[in-house]
N, C-alpha and C positions, 0 to 999 in steps of 0.2 A: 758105666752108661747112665745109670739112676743117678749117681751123685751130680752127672755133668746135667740129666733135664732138671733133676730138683734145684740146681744152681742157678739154671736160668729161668727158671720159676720164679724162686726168691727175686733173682732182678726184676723181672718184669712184674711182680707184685710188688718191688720197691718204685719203679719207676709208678706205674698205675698211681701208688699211693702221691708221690710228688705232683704229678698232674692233679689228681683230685685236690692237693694244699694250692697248686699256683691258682686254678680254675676259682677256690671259693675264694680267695684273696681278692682275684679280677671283680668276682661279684660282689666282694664289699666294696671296691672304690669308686666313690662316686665320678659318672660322667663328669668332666669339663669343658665349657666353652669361651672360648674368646672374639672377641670385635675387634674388624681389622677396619679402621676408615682411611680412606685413600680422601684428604681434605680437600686436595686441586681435582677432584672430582663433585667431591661436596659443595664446595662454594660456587663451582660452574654452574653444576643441575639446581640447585637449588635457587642458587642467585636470578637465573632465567625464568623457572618457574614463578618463581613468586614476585621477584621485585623487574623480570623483564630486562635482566643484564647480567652478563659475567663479571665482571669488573667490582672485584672488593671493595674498590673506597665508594663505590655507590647504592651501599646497602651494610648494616648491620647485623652480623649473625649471631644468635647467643649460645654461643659452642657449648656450654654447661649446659644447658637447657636441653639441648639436641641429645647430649649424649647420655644424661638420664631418661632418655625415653628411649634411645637406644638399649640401654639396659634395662629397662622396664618391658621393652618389648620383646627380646631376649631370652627373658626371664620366666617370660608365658609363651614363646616357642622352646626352649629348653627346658622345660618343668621340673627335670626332677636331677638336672644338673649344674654345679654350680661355676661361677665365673672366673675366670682366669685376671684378666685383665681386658680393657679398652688400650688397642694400637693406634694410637695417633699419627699419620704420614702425612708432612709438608714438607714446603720447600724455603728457604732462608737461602738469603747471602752470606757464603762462606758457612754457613752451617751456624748463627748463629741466630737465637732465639729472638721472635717479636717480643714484647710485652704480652701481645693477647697470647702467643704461644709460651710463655711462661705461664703465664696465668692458668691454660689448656693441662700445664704439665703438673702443676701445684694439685691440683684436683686429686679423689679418692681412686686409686685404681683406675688410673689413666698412665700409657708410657707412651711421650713423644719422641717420633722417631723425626731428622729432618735429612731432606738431602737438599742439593744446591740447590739457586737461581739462577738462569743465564742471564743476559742481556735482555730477553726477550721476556722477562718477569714467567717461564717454563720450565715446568720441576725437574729437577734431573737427577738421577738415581734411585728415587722412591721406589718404583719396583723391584727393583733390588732390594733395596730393603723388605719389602714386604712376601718376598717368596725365601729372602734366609729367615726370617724369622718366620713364616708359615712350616717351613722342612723342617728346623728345627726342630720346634715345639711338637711337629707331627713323628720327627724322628724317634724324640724322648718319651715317649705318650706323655707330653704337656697337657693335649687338649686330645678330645673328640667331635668335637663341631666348632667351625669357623664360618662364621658370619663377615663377610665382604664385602666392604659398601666402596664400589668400583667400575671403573665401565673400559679401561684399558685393554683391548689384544695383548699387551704385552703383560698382564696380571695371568692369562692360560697356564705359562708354565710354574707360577708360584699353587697354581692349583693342580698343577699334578704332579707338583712335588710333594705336597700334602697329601695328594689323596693315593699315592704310591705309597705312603707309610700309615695307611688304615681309619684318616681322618675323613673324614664328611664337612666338604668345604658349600658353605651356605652363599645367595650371590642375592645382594641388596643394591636396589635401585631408586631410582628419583623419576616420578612421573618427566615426559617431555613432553612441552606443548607441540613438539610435532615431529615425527620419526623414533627414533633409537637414539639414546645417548651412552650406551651398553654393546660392546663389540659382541656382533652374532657368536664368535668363536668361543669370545667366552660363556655367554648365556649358553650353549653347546657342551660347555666342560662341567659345568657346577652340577651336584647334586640337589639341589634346589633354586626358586626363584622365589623373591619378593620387593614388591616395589610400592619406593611411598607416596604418597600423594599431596595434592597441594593443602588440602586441611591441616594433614601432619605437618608441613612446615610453617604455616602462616603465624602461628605462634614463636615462629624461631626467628625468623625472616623479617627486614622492614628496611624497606628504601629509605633513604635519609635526606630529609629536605633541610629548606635553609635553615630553620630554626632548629633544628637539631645538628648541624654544623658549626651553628655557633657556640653550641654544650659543648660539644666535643674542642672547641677553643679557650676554655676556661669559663662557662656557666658556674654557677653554684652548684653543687652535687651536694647529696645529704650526705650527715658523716654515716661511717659505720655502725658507731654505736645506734645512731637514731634510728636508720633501717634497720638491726638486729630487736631492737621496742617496738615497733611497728611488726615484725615477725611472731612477734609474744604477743603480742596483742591479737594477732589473726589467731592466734594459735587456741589464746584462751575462747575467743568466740566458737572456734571448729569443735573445741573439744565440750562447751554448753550445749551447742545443738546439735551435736554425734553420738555423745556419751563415753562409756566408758568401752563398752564393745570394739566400736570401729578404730579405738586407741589402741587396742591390744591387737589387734589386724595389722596395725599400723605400723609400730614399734621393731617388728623383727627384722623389717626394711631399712633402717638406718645403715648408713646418713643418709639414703634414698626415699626419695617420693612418688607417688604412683606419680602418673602426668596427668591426670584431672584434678589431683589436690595439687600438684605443683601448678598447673598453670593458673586453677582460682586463688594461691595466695598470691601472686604475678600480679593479676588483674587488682585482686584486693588491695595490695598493695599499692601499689602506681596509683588507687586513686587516692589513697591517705595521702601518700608523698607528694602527690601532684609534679610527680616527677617518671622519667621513663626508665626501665631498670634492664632493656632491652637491649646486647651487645656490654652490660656492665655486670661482668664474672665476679666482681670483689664482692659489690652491693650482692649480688643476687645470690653468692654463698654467705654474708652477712645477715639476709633476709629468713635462709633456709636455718642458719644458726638460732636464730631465735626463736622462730617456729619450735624446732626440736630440744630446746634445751627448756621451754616450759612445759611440751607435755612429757616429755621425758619426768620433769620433776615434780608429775602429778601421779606419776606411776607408784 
């Protein structure tokens, strides 16, 4: 009788012992989060907000732009967790890539997801896609917070397929100039809300008139090279009247930018070029190349 409780002593002091290794393991690994954008959500709410249309060919988005400040703001709601990746969801004919959605895909820690287009230029399957790749990730502890920028009923059960498997799904919005652009149900399911407003986009955002229709038909565009010397050039002025502090601030961010230094080299820029760098993803990681690869090489 002694040998059989001393035996089960030893196990349950072997087991105890395994719980306390798995527990300190879980506390070393750091939280992760991922961004999930539903973009036929993004270019409605935003397109109406700011330029007063849904309809894509009549307004310019600068998806690069948008989605480093998505991570920038992420960054400072997640604090002390790091990033998984940005989910990109749109919709293509037959599943095949725009230009800009190549462009979207080429990006750091960006993964484009697409599903069809009907006839009716309306997405189809993207929620699907975005609740197998939310259960996944939540099934495998990929992530611990997801960040949803969506307004779909039909996105609920991609949230509690997550949030059956112990993740904490976040739900991001777009001001509406009037009512809900965001199904009650879902705003109902999420573990948080946040919604952005039109300051946040107007920087992203811009209706397109004739003279920038005509760009878009073959204008002059600077080359690469020139806007990546224009980026060096903003870069040496930032880093004469910052020093050498706000550099070392700066640096562990790569290749990311806060959004008030990204949007003043934007601004600084366009007026050097005398050109608009707004909806143009090549130029405007051209720009950010240059920036970083002078104060990088004063470090």
């Amino acid at each position: 009788m002694n040998d059989d409780l001393a035996s089960l002593n030893a196990r349950i002091d072997r087991t105890n012992e395994l719980l306390h290794r798995m527990l300190a393991e879980v506390a070393k690994t750091p939280s992760t989060h991922a961004i999930f954008v539903d973009a036929g959500y993004l270019y409605a709410a935003a397109g109406r907000l700011v330029a007063g249309t849904e309809d894509r060919r009549a307004f310019d988005l600068d998806a690069e732009g948008l989605i480093e400040s998505f991570i920038d703001t992420a960054r400072t709601i997640f604090a002390d967790s790091r990033l998984l990746r940005v989910y990109w969801y749109d919709g293509a004919r037959r599943r095949i890539h725009t230009a800009e959605q190549q462009s979207i895909a080429e990006l750091p820690d960006v993964k484009v997801r697409l599903g069809n287009l009907n006839a009716n230029n309306q997405q189809k399957g993207v929620d699907s896609l975005i609740r197998t790749d939310l259960e996944s990730l939540a099934r495998y502890r990929a992530l611990s917070d997801a960040a949803l920028l969506g307004g779909d009923e039909d996105l609920v059960s991609a949230v509690e397929a997550a949030q059956g498997y112990g993740a904490r799904v976040h739900l991001w919005g777009i001001e509406a100039p009037e009512g809900r652009n965001q199904a009650d149900p879902l705003l109902w399911e999420v573990d948080s809300q946040r919604s952005f407003d039109l300051d946040f986009f107007k920087p992203y955002v811009s209706r397109r008139t004739a003279a920038q229709a005509l760009d878009a038909t073959g204008a002059a565009r600077p080359a690469r090279e020139d806007v990546r010397f224009v980026g060096a050039q903003i870069a040496a002025k930032w880093l004469a009247a910052k020093g050498r502090g706000p550099l070392l601030e700066l640096l562990p961010g790569h290749p990311y930018l806060p959004g008030s230094v990204d949007q003043d080299l934007l601004v600084e820029a366009e007026g050097l070029l005398q050109y608009s760098l707004r909806g143009q993803a090549d130029l405007r990681r051209a720009l950010r190349d240059g920036f970083w690869e002078h104060l990088r090489a004063q470090y």
